[in-house]
N, C-alpha and C positions, 0 to 999 in steps of 0.2 A: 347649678341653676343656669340654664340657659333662655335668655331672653324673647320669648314672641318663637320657642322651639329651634332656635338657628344658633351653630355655634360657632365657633371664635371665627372659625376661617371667613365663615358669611357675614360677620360683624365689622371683619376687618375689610371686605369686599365695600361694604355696606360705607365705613370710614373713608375709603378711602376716594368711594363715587360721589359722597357729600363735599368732601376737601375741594377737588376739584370742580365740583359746579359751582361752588364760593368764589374758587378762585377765578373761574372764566366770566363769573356774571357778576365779581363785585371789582374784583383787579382794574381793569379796564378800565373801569368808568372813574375810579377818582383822577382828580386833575394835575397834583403832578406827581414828580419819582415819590418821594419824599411819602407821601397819602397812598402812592402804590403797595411799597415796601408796608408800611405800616400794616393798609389791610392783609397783605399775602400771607404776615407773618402771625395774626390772628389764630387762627387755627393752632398754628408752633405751640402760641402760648394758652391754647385748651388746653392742646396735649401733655402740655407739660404739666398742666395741675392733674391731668386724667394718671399721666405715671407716678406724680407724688403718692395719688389719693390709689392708686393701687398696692405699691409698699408700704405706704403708712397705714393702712387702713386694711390691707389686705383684702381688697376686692377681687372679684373675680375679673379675670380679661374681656368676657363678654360684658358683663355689667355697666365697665367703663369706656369700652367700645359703645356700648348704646346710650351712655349718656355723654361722650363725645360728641358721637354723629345728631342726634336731637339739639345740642347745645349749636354745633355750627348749621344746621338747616333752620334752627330757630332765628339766628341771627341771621341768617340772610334771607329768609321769608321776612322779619322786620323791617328789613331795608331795600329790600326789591319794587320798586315804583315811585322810589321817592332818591335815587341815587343821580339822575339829573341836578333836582332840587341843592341837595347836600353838596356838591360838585360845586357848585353855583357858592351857594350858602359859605364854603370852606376856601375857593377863590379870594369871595369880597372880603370873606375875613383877614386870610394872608395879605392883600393888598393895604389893608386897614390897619394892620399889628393887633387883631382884635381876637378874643380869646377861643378855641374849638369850640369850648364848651355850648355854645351860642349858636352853632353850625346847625347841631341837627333840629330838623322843622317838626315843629309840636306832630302833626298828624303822621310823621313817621315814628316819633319816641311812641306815640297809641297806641301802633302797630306795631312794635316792638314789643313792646309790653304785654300787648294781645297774642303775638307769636309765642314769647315766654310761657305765657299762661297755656297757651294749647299743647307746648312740646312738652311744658312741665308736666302736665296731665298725664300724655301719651307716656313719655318714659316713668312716670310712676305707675301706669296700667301696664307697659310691658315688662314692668320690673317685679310686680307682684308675686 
């Protein structure tokens, strides 16, 4: 089964143009190494559940290629407009000793959640 008619090669194409737009448009913007590192390596740790979930489960390559690349453009549609905000939010916290958890601002968790739910969609219509 190949997903939306495209296979592995175009999946991985597809992977690996999401990876980097995460990284050019979320890297950047947090405030210091530390919040860099973290987000860069986001993706690492998709991937690493996408290659579990493919020997344990025995999924197809495209399968979890597109539910990869959906899971990282979800999260970063969730957080696109509101990474100033977060920046900010994740600063006063460090300065404070005060906990991430607390960082991200109600109207971005929203949108995140509303990202989830569309990508969820989508990769379960193209997975069909």
């Amino acid at each position: 089964m190949y997903p939306l008619g495209l296979g592995v090669v175009s999946w991985w194409w597809i992977a690996v143009l999401v990876t980097a737009a995460f990284w050019v448009l979320l890297v950047p913007g947090m405030p210091t190494r530390t919040y860099r590192i973290r987000t860069a390596l986001a993706p690492v740790a998709v991937m690493l559940f996408g290659i579990g979930s493919y020997y344990a489960k025995h999924m197809e390559a495209a399968t979890v290629l597109t539910m990869y690349s959906t899971a990282i453009a979800a999260i970063m549609t969730g957080i696109l407009g509101h990474r100033r905000e977060l920046a900010r939010r994740l600063t006063e916290l460090q300065e404070k000793g005060g906990s991430e958890d607390e960082a991200a601002p109600p109207a971005m968790l929203a949108q995140l959640l509303a990202s989830f739910v569309v990508f969820g969609g989508l990769t379960l219509w193209a997975l069909r």
